[in-house]
C-alpha positions as CSV (number, residue, x, y, z in Angstrom):
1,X,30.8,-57.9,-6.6
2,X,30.5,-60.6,-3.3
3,X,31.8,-59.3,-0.3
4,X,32.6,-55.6,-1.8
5,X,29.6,-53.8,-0.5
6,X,30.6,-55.7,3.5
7,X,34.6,-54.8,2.9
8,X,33.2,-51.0,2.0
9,X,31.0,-50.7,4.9
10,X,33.6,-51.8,7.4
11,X,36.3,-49.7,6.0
12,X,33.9,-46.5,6.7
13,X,32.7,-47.9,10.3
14,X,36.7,-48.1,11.0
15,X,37.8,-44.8,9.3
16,X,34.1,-42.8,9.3
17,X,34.6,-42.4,13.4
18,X,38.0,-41.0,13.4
19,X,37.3,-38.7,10.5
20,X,33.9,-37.5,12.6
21,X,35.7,-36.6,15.6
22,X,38.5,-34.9,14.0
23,X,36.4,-32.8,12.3
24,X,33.3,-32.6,14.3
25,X,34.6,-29.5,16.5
26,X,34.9,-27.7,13.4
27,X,31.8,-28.4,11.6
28,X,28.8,-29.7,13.5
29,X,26.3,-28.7,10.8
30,X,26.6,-31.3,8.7
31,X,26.7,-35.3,8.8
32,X,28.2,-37.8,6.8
33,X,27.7,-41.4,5.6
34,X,26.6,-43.2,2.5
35,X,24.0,-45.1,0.4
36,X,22.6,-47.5,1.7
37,X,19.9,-49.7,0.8
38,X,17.7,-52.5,2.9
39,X,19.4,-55.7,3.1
40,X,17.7,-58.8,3.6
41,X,19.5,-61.8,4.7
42,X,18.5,-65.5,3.7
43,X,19.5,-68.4,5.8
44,X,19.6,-72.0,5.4
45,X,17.2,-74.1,7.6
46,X,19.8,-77.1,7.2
47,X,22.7,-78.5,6.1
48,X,23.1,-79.2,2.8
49,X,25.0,-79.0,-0.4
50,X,24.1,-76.4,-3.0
51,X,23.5,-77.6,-5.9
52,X,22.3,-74.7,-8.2
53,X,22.3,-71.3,-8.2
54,X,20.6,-69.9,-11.2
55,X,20.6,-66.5,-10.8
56,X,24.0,-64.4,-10.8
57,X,24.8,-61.7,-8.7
58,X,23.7,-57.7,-9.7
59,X,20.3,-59.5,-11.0
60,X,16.7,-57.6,-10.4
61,X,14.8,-60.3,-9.1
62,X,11.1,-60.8,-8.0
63,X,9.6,-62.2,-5.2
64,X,9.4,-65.9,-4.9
65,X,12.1,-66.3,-7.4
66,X,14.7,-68.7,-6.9
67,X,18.2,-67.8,-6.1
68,X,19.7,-70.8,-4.8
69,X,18.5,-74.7,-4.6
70,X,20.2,-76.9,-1.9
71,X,20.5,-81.1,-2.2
72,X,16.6,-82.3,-1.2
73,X,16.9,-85.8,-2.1
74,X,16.5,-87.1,1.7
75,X,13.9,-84.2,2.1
76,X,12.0,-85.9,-1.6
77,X,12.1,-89.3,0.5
78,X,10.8,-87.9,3.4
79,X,7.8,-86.2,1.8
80,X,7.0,-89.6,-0.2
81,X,7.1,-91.6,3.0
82,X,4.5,-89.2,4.8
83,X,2.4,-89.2,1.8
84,X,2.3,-93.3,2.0
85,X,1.5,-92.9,5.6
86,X,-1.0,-90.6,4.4
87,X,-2.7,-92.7,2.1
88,X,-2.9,-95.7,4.8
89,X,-4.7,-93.8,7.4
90,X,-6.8,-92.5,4.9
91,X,-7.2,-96.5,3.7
92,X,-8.1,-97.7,7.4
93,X,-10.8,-94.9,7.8
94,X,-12.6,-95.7,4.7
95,X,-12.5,-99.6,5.8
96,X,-14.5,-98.5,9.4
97,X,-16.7,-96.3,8.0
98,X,-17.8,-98.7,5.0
99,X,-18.0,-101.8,7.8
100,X,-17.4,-105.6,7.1
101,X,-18.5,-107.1,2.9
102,X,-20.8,-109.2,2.3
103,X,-18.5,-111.7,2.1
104,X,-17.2,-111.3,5.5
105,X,-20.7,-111.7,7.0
106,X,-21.1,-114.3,4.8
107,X,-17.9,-116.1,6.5
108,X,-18.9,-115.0,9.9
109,X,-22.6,-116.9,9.4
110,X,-20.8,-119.8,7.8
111,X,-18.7,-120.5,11.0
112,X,-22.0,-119.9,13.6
113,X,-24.1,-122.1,11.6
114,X,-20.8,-124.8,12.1
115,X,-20.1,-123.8,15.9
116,X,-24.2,-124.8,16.2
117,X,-23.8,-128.1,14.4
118,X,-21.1,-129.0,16.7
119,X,-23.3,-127.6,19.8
120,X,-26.3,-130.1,18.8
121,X,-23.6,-132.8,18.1
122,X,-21.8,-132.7,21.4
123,X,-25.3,-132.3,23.2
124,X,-26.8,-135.1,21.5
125,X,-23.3,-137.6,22.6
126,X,-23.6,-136.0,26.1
127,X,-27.0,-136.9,26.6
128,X,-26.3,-140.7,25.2
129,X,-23.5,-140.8,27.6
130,X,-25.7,-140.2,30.5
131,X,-28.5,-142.6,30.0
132,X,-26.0,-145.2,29.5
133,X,-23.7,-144.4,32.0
134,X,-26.8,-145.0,34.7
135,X,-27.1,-148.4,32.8
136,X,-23.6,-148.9,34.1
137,X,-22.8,-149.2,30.0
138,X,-20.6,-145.7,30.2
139,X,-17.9,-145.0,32.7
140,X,-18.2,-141.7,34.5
141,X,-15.1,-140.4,33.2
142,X,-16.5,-140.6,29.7
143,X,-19.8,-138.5,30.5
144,X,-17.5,-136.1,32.1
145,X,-15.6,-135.6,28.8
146,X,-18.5,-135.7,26.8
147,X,-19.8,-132.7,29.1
148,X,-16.9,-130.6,28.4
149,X,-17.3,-131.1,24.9
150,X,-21.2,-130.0,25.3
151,X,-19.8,-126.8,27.2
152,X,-16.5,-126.2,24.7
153,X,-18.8,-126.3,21.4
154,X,-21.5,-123.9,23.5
155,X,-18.8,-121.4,24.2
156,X,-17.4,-121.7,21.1
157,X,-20.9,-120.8,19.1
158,X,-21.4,-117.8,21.7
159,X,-17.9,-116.7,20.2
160,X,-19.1,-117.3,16.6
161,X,-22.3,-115.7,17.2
162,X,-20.6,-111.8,18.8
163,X,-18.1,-112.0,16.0
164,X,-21.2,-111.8,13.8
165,X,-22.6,-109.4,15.4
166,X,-19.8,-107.2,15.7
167,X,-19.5,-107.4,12.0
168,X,-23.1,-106.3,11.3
169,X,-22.5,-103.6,14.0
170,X,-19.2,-101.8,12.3
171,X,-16.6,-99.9,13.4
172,X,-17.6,-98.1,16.9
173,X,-17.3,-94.4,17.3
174,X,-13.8,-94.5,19.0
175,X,-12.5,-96.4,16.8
176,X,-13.5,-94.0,13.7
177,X,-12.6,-90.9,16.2
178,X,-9.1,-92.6,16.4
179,X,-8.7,-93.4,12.7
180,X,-9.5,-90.0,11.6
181,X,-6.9,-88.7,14.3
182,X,-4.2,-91.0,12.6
183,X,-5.1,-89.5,9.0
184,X,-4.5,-85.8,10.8
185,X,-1.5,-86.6,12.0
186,X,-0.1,-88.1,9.1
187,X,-1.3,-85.1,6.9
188,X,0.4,-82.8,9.3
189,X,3.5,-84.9,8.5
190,X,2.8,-84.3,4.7
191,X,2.4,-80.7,5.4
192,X,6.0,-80.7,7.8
193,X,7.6,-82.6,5.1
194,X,6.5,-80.5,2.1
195,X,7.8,-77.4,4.1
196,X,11.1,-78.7,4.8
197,X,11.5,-79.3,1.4
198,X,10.3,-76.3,-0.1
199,X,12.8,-74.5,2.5
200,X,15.6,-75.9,0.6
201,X,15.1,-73.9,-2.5
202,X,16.0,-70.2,-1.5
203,X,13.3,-67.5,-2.9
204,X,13.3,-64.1,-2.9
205,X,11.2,-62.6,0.0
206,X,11.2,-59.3,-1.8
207,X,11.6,-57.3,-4.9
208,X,15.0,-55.7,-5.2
209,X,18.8,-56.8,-6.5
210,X,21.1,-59.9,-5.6
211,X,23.9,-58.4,-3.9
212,X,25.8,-61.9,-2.9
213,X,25.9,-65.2,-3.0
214,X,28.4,-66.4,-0.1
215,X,28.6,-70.1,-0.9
216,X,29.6,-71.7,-4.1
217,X,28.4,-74.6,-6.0
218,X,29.2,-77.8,-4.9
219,X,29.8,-76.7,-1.1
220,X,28.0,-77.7,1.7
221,X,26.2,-75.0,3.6
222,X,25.7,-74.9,7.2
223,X,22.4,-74.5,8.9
224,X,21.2,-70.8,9.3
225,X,24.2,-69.0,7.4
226,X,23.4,-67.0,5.0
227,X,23.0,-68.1,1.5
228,X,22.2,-65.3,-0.5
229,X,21.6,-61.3,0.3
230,X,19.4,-59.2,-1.2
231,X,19.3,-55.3,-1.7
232,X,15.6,-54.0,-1.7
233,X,13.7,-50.5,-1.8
234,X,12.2,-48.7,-4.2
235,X,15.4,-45.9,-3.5
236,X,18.6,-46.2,-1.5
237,X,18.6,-44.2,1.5
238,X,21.5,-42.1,3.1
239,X,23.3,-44.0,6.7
240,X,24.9,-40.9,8.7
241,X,26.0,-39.6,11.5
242,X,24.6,-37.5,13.2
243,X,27.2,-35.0,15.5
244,X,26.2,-34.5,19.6
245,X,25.6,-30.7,19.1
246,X,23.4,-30.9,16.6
247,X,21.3,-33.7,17.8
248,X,18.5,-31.6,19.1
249,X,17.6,-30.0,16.1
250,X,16.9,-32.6,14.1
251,X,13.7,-35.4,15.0
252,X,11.8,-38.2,12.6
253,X,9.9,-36.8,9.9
254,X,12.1,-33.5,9.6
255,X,12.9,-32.9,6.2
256,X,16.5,-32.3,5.3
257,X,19.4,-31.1,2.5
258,X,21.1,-34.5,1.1
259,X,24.4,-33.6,-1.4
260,X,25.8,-36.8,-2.9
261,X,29.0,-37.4,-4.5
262,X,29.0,-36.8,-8.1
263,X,25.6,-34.9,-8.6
264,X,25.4,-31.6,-8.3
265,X,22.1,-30.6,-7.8
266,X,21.7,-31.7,-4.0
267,X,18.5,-33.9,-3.1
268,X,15.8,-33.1,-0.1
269,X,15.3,-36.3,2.2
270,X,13.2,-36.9,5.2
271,X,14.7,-38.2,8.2
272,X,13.1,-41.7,9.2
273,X,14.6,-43.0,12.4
274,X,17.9,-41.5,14.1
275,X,19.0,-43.4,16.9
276,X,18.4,-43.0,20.5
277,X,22.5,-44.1,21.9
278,X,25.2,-42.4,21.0
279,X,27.4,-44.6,17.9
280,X,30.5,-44.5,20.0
281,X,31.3,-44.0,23.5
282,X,28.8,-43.3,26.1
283,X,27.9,-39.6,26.4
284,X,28.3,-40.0,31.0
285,X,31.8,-40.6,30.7
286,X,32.6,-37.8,29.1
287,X,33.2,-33.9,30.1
288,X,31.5,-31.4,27.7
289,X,34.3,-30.7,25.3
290,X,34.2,-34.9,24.6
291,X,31.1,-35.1,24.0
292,X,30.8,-32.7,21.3
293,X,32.4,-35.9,19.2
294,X,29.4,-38.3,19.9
295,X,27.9,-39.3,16.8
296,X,24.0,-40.4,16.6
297,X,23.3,-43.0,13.2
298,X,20.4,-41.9,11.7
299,X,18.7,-42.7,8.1
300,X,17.1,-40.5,5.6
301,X,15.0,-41.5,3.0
302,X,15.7,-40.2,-0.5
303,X,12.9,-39.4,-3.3
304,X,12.3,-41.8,-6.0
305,X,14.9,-39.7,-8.5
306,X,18.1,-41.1,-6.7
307,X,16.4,-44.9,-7.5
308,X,19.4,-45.5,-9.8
309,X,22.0,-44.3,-7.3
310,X,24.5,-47.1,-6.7
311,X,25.1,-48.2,-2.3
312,X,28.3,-46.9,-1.0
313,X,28.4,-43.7,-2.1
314,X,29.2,-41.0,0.2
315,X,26.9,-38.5,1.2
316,X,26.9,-35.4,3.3
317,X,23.7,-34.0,4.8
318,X,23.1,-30.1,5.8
319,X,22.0,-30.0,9.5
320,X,18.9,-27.8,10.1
């Protein structure tokens, strides 16, 4: 069944134009075509190799079922990656907005309570230096060293002491403002990831028939070729053409006389869109007697009775 509905179709755009002209001077009050039905196209969104295709060609399928599965092992690692990105974000805002344990405040006291021990120590040697230093006992030299220890334990309690309070303090508002922008953006990740892997399993968009599957198994589709075709509708419709002279009689909406090859009771269908252009060539180059073989392509919709009728069938329409 692949590619026979395509071959069909371009055998009657080659031969449908020169059997139109040939025989539009004669009769203009009728147009001819086939069935048709809606096709929708699905493409790939990458490259990749197919690896499943569980559901043959001619089958009625439904919406969101899968026709064809493509190779998402890279796309599985990707998703799992995000998600661990995910769950570290999500890790570092919980720590901000809980604030430091017990323990650490516990750690943080421990060291201020040391860095003032020192402070009272180094005072305490400073101050001996000095007296005993104007008792000509202590070289200056060694009260100036035992002054920059006073200073190096003060500043090192001061450190002690805003590491403390920082701790008590928590997390400040940019900070959390910027953690819970890093858990966005890695759950927008997630959510990029999850798509690009659900893209690689092909679903049906629609209700209606698999007409083809253009790749095999085992090959490696490219990026936005198509990958499987569907026929939808509740009813195929009839794709004709319309002849020049009897263009303006017949408009959108206008009920008309469809007889189809093999059934002899004809079928009434209503015109749904006819085209503006002319199929073939344009209608200013030509003098009058060419432009009786213009063709317009119009479709007609057909009542729920010709549901079963199978595409490609010709079909000639009566023109009002």
């Amino acid at each position: 069944m692949q590619g026979i509905f395509p071959a069909l179709m371009l055998s009657l755009a080659i031969g449908l134009p020169s059997f139109l002209e040939s025989c539009s001077s004669e009769r203009s009050d009728i147009a001819l075509g086939v069935l048709a039905r809606e096709r929708v196209v699905l493409t790939a969104t990458a490259s990749a190799i197919v690896t499943e295709l569980p559901v043959p060609e001619g089958t009625e399928v439904s919406r969101g079922d899968v026709l064809v599965r493509l190779d998402d092992r890279v796309e599985r690692a990707n998703l799992q990656l995000a998600r661990a990105e995910l769950a570290s974000a999500l890790a570092n805002l919980e720590k901000l907005k809980a604030g430091a344990r017990q323990e650490e405040i516990a750690i943080a006291e421990a060291r201020v309570a040391g860095a003032r021990a020192a402070l009272q120590e180094a005072q305490a040697t400073f101050e001996r230096d000095l007296a005993l230093a104007r008792s000509n006992a202590r070289s200056q030299a060694s009260v100036d060293s035992a002054r920059a220890r006073r200073d190096a334990a003060r500043a090192e309690l001061r450190s002690a002491e805003e590491a403390l309070r920082e701790l008590r303090n928590g997390a400040r508002p940019e900070e959390i403002r910027m953690a819970k922008a890093a858990v966005a953006s890695a759950l927008a990740r997630v959510n990029v990831a999850r798509l690009h892997l659900d893209d690689l399993s092909i679903r049906a968009s629609r209700d209606g028939v698999l007409d083809s599957l253009p790749w095999n198994l085992g090959e490696r589709v490219t990026a936005g070729s198509p990958v499987a075709v569907l026929l939808t509708g509740d009813a195929p419709f009839a794709r004709v053409y319309v002849p020049e002279p009897a263009r303006v009689r017949i408009a959108a909406g206008q009920e008309v006389t469809v007889r189809v090859d093999g059934l002899e009771t004809p079928l009434r269908g209503t015109v749904r869109w006819i085209s503006a252009d002319p199929a073939f060539t344009p209608y200013y180059a030509l003098n009058q007697e060419d432009r009786s073989r213009l063709m317009y392509l119009a479709e007609i919709d057909l009542p729920e009775s010709a549901a079963d009728l199978p595409v490609g069938v010709p079909v000639q329409v009566d023109m009002p």
